[in-house]
Backbone and ligand atoms as CSV (ligand in chain L), in Angstrom:
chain,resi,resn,atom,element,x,y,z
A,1,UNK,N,N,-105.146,-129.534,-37.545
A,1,UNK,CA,C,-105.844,-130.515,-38.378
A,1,UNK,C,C,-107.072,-129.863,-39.018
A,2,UNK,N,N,-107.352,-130.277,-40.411
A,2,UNK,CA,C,-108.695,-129.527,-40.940
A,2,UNK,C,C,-110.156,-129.658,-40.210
A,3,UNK,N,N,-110.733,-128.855,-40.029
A,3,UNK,CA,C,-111.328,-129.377,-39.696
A,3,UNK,C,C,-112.782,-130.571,-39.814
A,4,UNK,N,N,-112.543,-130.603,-41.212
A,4,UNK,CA,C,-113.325,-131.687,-41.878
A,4,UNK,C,C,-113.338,-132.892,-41.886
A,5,UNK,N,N,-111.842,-132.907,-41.352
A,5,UNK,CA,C,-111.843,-134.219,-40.820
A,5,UNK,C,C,-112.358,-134.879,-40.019
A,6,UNK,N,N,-113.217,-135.735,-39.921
A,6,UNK,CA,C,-113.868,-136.997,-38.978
A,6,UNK,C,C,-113.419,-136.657,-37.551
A,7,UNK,N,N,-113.841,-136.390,-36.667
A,7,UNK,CA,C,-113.234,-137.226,-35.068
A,7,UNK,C,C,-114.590,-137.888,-34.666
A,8,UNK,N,N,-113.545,-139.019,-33.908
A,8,UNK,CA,C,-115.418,-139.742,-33.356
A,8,UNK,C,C,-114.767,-140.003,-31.998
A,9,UNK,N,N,-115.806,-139.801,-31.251
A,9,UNK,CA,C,-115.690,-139.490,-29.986
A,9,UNK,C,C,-116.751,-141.114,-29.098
A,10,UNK,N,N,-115.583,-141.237,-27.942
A,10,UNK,CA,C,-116.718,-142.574,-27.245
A,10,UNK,C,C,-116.341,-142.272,-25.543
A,11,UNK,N,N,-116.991,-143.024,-25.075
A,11,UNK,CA,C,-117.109,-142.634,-23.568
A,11,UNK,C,C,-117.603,-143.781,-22.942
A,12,UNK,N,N,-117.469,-144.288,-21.516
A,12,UNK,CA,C,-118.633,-145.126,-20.667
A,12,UNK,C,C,-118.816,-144.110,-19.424
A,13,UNK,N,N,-119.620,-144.594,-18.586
A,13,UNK,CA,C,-120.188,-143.799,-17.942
A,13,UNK,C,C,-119.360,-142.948,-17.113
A,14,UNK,N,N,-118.219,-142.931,-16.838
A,14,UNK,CA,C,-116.785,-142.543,-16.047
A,14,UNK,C,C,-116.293,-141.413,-17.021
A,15,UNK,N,N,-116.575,-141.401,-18.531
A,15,UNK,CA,C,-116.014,-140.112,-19.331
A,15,UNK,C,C,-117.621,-139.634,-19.692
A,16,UNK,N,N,-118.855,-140.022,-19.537
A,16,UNK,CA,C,-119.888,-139.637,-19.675
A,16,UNK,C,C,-120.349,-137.745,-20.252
A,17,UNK,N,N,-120.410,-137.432,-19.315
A,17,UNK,CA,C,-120.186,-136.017,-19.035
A,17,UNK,C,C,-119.397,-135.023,-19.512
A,18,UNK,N,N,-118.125,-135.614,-19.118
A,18,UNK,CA,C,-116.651,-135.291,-20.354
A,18,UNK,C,C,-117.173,-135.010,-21.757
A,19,UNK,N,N,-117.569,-136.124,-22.390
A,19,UNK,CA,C,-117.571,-136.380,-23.305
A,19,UNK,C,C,-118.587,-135.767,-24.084
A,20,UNK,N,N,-119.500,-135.222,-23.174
A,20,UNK,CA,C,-120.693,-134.558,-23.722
A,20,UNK,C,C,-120.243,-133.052,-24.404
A,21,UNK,N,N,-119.389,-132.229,-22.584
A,21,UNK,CA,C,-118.754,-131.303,-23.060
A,21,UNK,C,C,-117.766,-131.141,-24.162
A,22,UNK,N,N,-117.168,-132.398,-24.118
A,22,UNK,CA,C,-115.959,-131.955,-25.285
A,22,UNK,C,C,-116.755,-131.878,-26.795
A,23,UNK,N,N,-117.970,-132.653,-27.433
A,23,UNK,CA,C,-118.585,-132.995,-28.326
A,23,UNK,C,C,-119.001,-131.212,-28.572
A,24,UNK,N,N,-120.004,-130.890,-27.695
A,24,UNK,CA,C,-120.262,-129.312,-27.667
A,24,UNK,C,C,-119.142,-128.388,-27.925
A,25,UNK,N,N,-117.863,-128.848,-27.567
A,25,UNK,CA,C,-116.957,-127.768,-27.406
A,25,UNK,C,C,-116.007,-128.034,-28.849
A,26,UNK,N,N,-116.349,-129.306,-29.502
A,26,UNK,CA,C,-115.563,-129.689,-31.341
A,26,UNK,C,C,-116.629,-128.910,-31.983
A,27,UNK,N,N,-117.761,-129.232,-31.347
A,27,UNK,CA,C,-119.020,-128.865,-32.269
A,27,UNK,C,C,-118.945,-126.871,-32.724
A,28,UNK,N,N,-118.283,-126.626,-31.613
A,28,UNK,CA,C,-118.451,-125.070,-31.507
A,28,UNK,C,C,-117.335,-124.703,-32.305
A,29,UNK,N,N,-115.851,-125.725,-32.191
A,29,UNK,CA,C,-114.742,-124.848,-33.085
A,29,UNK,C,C,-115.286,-124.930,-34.542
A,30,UNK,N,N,-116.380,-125.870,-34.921
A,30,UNK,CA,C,-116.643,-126.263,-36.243
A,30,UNK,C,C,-116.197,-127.595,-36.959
A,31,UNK,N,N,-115.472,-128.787,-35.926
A,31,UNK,CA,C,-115.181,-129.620,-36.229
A,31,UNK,C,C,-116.223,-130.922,-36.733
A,32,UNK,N,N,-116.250,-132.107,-37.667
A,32,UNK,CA,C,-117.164,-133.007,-37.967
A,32,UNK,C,C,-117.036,-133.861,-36.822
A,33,UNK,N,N,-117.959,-134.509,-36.107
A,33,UNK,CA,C,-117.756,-135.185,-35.223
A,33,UNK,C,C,-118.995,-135.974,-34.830
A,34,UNK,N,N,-118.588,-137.440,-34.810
A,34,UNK,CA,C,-119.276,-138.289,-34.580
A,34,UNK,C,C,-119.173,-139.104,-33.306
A,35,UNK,N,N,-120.418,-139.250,-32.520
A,35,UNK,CA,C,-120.538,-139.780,-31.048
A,35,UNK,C,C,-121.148,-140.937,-31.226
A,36,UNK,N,N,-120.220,-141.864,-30.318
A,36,UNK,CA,C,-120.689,-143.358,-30.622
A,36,UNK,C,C,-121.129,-143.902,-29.091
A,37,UNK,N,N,-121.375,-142.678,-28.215
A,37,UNK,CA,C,-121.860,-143.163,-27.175
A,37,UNK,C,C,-120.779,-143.187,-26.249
A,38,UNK,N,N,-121.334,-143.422,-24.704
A,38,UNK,CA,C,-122.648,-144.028,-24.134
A,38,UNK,C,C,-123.451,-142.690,-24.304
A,39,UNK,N,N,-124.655,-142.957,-24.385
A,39,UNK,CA,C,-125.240,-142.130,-24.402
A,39,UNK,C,C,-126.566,-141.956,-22.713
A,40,UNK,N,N,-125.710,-142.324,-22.249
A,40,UNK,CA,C,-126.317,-142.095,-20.709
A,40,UNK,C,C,-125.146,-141.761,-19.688
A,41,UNK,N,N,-125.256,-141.924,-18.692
A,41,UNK,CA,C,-124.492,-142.147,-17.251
A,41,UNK,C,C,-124.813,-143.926,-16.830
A,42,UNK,N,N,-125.651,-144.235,-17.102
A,42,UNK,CA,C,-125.859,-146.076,-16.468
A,42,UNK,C,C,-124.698,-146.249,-16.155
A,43,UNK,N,N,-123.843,-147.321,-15.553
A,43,UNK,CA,C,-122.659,-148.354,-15.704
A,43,UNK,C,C,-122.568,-149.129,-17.373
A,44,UNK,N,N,-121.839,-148.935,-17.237
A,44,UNK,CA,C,-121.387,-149.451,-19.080
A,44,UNK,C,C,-119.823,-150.093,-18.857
A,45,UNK,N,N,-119.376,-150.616,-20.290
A,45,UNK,CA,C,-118.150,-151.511,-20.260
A,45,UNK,C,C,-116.817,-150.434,-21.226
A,46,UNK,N,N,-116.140,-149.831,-20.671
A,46,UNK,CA,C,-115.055,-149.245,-21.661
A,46,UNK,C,C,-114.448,-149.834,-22.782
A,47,UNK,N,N,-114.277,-151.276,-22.721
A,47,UNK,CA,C,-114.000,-151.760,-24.245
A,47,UNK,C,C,-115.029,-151.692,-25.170
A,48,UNK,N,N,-116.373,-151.412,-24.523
A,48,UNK,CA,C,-116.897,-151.776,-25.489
A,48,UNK,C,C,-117.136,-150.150,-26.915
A,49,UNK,N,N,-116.574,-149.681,-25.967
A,49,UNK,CA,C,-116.646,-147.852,-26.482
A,49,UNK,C,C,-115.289,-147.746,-27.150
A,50,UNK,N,N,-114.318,-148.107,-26.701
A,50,UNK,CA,C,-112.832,-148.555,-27.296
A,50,UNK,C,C,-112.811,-149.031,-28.706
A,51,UNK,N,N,-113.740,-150.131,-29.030
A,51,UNK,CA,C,-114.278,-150.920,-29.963
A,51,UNK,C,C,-115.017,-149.922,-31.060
A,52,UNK,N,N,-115.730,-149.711,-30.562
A,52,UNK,CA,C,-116.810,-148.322,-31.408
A,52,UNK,C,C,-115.788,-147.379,-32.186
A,53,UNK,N,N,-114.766,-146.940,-31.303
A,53,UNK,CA,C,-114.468,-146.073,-31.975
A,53,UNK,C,C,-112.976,-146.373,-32.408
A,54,UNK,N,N,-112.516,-147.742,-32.882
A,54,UNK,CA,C,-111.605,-148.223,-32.920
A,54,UNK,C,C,-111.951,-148.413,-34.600
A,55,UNK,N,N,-112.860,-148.980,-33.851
A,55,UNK,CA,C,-113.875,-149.329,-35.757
A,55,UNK,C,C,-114.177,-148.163,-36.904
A,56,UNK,N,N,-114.780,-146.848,-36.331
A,56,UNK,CA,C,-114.395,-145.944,-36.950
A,56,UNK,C,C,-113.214,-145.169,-37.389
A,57,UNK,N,N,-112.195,-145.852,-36.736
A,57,UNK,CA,C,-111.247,-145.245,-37.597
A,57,UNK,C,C,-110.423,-146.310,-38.394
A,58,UNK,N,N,-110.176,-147.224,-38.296
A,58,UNK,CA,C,-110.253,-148.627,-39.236
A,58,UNK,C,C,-111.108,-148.260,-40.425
A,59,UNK,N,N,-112.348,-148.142,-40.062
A,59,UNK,CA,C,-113.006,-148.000,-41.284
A,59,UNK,C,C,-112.704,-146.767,-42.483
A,60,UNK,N,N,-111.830,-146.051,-42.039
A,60,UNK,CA,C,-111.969,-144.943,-42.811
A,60,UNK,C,C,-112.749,-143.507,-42.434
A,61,UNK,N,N,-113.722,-144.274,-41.737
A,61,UNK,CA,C,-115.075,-142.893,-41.237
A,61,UNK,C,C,-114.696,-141.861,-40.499
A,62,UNK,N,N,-113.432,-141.774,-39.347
A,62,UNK,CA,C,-113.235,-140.794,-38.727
A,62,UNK,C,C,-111.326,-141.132,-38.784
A,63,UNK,N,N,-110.962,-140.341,-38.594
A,63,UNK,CA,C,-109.447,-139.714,-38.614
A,63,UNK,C,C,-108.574,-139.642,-37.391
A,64,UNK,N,N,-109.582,-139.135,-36.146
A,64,UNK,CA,C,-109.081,-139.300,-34.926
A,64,UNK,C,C,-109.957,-139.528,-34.161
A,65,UNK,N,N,-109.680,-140.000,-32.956
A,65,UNK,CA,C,-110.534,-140.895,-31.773
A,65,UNK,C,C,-110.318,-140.239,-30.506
A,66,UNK,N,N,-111.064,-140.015,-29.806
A,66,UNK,CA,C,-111.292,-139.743,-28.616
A,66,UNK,C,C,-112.057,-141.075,-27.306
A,67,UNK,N,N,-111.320,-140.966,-26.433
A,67,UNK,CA,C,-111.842,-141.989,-25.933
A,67,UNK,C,C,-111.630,-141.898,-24.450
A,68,UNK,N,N,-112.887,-141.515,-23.477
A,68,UNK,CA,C,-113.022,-141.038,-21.790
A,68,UNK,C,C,-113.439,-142.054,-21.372
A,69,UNK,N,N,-112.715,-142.723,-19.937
A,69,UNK,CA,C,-113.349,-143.444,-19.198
A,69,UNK,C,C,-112.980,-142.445,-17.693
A,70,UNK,N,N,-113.038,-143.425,-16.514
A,70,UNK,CA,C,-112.447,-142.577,-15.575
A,70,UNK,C,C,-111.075,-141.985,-15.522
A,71,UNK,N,N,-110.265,-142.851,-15.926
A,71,UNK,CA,C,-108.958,-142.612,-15.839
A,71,UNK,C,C,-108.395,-142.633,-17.130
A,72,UNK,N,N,-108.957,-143.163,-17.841
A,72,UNK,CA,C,-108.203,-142.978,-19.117
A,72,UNK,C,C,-107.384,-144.504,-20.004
A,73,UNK,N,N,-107.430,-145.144,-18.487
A,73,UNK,CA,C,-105.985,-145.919,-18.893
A,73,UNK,C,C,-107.133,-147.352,-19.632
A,74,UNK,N,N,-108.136,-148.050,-19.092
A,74,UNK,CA,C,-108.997,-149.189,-19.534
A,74,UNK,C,C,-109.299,-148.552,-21.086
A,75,UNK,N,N,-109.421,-147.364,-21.301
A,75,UNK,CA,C,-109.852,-147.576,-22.897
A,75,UNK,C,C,-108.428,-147.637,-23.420
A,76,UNK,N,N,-107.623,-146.748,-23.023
A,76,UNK,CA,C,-106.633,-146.817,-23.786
A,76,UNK,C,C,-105.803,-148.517,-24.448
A,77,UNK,N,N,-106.115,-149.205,-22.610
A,77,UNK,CA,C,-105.456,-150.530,-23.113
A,77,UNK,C,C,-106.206,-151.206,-24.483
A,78,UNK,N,N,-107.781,-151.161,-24.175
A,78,UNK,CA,C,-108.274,-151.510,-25.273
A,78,UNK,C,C,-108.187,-151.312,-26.503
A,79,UNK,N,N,-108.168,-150.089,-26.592
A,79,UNK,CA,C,-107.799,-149.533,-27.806
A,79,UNK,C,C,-106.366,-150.079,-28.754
A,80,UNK,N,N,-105.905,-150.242,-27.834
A,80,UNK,CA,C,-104.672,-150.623,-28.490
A,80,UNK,C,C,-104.505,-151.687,-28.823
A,81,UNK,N,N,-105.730,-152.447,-28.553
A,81,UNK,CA,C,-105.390,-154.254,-29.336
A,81,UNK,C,C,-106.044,-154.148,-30.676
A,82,UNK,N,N,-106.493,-152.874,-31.186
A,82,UNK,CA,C,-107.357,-152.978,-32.856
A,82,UNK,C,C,-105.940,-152.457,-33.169
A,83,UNK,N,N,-105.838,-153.329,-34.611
A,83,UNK,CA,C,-104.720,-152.877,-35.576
A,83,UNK,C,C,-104.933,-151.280,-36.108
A,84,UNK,N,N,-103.467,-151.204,-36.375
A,84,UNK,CA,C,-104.065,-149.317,-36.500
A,84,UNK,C,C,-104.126,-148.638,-35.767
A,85,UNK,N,N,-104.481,-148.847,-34.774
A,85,UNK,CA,C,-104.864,-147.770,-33.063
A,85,UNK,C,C,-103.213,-147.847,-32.640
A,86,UNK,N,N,-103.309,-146.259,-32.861
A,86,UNK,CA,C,-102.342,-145.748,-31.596
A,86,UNK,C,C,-102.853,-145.280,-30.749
A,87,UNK,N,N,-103.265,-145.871,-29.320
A,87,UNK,CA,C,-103.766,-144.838,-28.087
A,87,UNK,C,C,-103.239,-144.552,-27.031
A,88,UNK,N,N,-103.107,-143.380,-26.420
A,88,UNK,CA,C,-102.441,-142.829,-25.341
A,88,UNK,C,C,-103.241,-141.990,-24.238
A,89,UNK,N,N,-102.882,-142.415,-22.743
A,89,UNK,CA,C,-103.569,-141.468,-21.759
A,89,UNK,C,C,-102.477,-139.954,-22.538
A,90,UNK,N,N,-103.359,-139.125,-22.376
A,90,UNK,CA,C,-102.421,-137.483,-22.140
A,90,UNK,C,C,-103.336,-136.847,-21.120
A,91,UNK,N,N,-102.279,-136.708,-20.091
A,91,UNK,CA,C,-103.213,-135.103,-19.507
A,91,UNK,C,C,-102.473,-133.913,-19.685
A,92,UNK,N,N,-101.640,-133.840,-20.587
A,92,UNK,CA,C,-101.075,-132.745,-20.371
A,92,UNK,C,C,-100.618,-132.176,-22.273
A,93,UNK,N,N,-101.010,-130.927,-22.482
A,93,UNK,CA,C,-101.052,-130.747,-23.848
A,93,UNK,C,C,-99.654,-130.758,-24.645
A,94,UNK,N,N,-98.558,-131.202,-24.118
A,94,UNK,CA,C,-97.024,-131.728,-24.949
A,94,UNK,C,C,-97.362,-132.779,-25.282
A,95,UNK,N,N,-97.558,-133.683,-24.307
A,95,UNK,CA,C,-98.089,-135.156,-24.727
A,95,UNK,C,C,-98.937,-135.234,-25.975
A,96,UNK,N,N,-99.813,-134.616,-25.403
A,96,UNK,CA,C,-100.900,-134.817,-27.019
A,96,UNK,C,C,-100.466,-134.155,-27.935
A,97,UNK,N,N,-99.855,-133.285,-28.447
A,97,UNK,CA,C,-99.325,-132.522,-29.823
A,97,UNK,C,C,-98.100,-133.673,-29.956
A,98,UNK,N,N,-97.141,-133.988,-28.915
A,98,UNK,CA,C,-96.176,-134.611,-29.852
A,98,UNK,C,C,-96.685,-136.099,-29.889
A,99,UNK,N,N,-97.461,-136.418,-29.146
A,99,UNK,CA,C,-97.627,-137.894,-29.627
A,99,UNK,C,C,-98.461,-138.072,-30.788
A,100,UNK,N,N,-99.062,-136.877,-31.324
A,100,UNK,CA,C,-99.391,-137.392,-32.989
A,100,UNK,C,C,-97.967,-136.511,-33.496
A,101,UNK,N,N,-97.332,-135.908,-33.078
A,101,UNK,CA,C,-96.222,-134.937,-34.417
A,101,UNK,C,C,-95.029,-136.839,-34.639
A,102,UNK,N,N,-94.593,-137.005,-33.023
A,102,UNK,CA,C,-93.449,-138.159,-33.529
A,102,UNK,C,C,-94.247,-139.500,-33.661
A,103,UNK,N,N,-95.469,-139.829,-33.110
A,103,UNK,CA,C,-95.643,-141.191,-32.728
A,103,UNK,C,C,-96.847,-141.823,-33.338
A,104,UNK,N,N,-97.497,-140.359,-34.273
A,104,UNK,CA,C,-98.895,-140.628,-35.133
A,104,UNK,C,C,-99.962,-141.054,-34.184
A,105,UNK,N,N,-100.034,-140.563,-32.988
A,105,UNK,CA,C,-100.734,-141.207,-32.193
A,105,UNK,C,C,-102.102,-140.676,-32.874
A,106,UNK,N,N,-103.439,-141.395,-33.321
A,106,UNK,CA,C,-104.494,-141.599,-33.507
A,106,UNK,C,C,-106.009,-141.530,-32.413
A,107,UNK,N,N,-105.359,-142.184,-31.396
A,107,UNK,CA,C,-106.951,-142.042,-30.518
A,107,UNK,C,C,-106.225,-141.744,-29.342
A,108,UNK,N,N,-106.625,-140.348,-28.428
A,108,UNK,CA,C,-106.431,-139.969,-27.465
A,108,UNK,C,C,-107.550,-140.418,-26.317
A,109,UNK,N,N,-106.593,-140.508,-25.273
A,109,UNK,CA,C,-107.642,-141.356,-23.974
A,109,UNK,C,C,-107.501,-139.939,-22.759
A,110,UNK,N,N,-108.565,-139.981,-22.547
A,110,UNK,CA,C,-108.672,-138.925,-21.700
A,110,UNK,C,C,-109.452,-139.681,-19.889
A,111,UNK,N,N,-108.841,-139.256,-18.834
A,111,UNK,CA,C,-109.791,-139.720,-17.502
A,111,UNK,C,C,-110.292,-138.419,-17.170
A,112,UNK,N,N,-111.295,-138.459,-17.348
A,112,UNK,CA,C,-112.552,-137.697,-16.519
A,112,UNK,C,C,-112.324,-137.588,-14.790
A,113,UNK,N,N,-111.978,-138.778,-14.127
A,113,UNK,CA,C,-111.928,-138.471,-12.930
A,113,UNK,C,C,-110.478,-138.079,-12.329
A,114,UNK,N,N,-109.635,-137.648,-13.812
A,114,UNK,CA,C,-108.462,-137.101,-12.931
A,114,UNK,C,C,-108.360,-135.616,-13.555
A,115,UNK,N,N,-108.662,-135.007,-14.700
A,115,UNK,CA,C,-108.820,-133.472,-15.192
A,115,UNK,C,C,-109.960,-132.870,-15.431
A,116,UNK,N,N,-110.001,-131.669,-15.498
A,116,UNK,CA,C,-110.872,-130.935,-15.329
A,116,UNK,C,C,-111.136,-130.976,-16.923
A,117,UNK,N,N,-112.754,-129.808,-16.636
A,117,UNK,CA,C,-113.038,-129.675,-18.403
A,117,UNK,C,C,-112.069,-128.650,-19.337
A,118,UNK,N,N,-111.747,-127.853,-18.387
A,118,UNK,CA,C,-111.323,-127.169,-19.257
A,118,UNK,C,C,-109.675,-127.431,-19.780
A,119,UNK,N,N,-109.050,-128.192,-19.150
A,119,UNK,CA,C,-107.347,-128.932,-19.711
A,119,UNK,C,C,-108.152,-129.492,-20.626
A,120,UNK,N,N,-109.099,-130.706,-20.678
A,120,UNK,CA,C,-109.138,-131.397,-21.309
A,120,UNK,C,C,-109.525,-130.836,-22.568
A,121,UNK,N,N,-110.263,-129.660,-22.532
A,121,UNK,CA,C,-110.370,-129.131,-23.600
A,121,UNK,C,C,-108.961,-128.279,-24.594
A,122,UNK,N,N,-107.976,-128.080,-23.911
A,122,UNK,CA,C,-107.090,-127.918,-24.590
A,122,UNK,C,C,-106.020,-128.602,-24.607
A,123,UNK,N,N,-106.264,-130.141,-24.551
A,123,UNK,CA,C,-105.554,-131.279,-24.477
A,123,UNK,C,C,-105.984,-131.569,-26.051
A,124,UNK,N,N,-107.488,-131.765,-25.744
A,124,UNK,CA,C,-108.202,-131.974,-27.172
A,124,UNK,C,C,-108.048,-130.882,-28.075
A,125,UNK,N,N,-107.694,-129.986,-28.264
A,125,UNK,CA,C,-106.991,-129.021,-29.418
A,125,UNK,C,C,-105.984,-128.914,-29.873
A,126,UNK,N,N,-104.472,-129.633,-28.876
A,126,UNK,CA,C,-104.000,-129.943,-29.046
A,126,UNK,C,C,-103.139,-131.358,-30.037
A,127,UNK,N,N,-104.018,-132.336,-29.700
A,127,UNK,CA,C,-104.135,-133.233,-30.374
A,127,UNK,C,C,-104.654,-132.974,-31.511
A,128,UNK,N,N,-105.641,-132.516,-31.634
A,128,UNK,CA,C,-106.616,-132.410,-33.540
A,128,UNK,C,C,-105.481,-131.651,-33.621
A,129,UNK,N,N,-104.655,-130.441,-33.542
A,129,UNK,CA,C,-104.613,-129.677,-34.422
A,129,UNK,C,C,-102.911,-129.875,-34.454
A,130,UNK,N,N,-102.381,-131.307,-34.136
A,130,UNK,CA,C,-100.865,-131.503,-34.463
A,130,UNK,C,C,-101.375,-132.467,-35.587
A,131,UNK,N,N,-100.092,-132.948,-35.504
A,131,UNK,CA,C,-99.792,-133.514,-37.457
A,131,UNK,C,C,-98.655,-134.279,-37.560
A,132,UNK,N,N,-98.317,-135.868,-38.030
A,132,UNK,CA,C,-97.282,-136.049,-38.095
A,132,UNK,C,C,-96.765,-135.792,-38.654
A,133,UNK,N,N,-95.208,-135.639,-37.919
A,133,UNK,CA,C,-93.790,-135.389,-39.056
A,133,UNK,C,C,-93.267,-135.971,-39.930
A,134,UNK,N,N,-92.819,-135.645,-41.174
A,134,UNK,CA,C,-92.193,-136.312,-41.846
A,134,UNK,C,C,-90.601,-136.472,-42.087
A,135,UNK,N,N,-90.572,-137.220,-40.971
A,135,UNK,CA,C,-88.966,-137.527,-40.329
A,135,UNK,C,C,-88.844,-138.738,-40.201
A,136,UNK,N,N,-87.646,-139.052,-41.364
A,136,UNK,CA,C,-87.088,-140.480,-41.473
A,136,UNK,C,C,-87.364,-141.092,-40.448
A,137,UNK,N,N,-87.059,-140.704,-39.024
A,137,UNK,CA,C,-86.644,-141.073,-37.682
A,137,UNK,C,C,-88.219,-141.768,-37.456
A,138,UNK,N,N,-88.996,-140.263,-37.939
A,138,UNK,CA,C,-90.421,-140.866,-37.175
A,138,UNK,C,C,-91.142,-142.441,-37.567
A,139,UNK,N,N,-91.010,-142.103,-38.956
A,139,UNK,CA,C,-90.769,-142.952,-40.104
A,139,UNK,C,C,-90.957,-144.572,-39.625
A,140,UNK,N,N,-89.414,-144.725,-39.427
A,140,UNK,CA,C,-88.439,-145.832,-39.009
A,140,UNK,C,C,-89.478,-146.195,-37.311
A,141,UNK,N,N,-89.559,-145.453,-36.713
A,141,UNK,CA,C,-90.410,-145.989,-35.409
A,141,UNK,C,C,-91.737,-146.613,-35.990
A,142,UNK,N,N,-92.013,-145.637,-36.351
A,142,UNK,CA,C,-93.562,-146.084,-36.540
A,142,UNK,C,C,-93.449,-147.422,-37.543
A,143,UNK,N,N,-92.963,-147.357,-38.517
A,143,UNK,CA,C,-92.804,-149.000,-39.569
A,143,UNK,C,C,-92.308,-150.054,-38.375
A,144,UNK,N,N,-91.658,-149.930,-37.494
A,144,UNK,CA,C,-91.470,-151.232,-36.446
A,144,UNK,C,C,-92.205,-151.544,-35.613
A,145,UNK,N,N,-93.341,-150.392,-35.424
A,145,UNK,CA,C,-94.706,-150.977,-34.547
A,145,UNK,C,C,-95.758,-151.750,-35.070
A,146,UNK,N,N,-96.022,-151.049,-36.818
A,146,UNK,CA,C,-96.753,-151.719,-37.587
A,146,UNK,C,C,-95.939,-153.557,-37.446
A,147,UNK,N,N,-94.910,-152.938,-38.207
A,147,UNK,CA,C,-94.355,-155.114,-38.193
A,147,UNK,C,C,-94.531,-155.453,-36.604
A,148,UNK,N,N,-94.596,-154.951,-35.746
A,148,UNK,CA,C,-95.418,-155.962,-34.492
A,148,UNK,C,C,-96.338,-156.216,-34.704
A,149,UNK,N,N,-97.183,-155.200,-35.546
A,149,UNK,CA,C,-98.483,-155.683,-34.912
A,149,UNK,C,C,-98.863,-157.190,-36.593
A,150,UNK,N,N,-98.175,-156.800,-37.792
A,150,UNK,CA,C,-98.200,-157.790,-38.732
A,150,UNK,C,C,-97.059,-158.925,-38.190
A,151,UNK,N,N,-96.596,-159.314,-37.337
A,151,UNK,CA,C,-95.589,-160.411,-36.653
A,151,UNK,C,C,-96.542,-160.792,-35.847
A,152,UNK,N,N,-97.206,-160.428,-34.776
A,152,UNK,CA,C,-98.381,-160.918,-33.522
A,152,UNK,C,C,-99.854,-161.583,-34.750
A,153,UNK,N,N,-99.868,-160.647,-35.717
A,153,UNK,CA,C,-101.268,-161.892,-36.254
A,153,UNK,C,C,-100.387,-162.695,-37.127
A,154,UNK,N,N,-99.617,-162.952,-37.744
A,154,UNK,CA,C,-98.614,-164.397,-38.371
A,154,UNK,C,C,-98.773,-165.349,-37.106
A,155,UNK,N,N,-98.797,-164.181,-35.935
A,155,UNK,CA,C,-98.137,-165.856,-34.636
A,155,UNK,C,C,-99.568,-166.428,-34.312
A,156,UNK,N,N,-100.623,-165.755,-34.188
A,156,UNK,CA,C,-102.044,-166.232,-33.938
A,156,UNK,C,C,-103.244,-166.626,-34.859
L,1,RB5,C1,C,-115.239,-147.401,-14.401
L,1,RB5,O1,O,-115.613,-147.284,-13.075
L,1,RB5,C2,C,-113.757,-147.206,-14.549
L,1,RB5,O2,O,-113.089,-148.337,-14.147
L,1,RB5,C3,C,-113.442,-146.865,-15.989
L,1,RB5,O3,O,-114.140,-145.727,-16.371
L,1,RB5,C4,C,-111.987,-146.536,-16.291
L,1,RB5,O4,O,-111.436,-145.674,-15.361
L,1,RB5,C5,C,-111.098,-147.637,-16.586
L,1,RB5,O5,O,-109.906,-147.446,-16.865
């Protein structure tokens, strides 16, 4: 992925730390990158960081999302109720290259209290630097997730 592209990065206090390193470690390949917090260790709420950076990429402002709690899995759920958000736990760097090559996955969820810094750091290189395919197949999946998610707001 270029690296000019946007990533915005969020955390609660469980990806805290994580999140610091990984910011230092985009910052160093030369990537743009925007931190929407937490910007402490306190106790904090993972949706609410889910949200932050759900919004930045809705908005246009960033391209891909990063998103640490302890485990990975509370932002991810969150994440996935903003239209647009594809989010996925990966700990392992197949996951993250093919879940943006077939599945366009958008915001990667990372747990802090289950990998180390340095996977996660090439979990996160992994991800920026795949790309979706342009395969009918992929295509055809991805247009039937969108009509869920335009079928679920018709029903509400
Ligand atoms: C916070 O203690 C923890 O529940 C949170 O970081 C995350 O693991 C949720 O999925």
């Amino acid at each position: 992925m270029e690296k000019t592209v946007k990533v915005v990065l969020g955390a609660d206090h469980g990806g805290y730390h994580l999140k610091n390193a990984l910011l230092d470690y985009l910052l160093r390949l030369g990537y743009d990158v925007m931190d929407v917090g937490a910007y402490n260790d306190e106790s904090s709420d993972y949706p609410d960081y889910a949200r932050l950076v759900a919004e930045k990429i809705i908005s246009g402002e960033a391209k891909r999302g990063i998103l640490i709690c302890g485990s990975g899995v509370g932002s991810s759920i969150a994440a996935n109720k903003f239209k647009g958000i594809r989010a996925a736990v990966c700990h392992d760097t197949y996951s993250a290259r093919q879940g943006v090559e077939d599945d366009d996955m958008n915001v990667l969820c990372l747990g802090a209290r289950v990998i180390g810094e340095a996977l996660a750091r090439d979990i996160v290189k992994a991800f920026l630097c795949a790309s979706f395919k342009d395969k009918d197949r992929y295509k055809r999946r991805l247009k039937k997730i969108l009509e869920f998610e335009e079928q679920w707001m018709k029903r509400s």
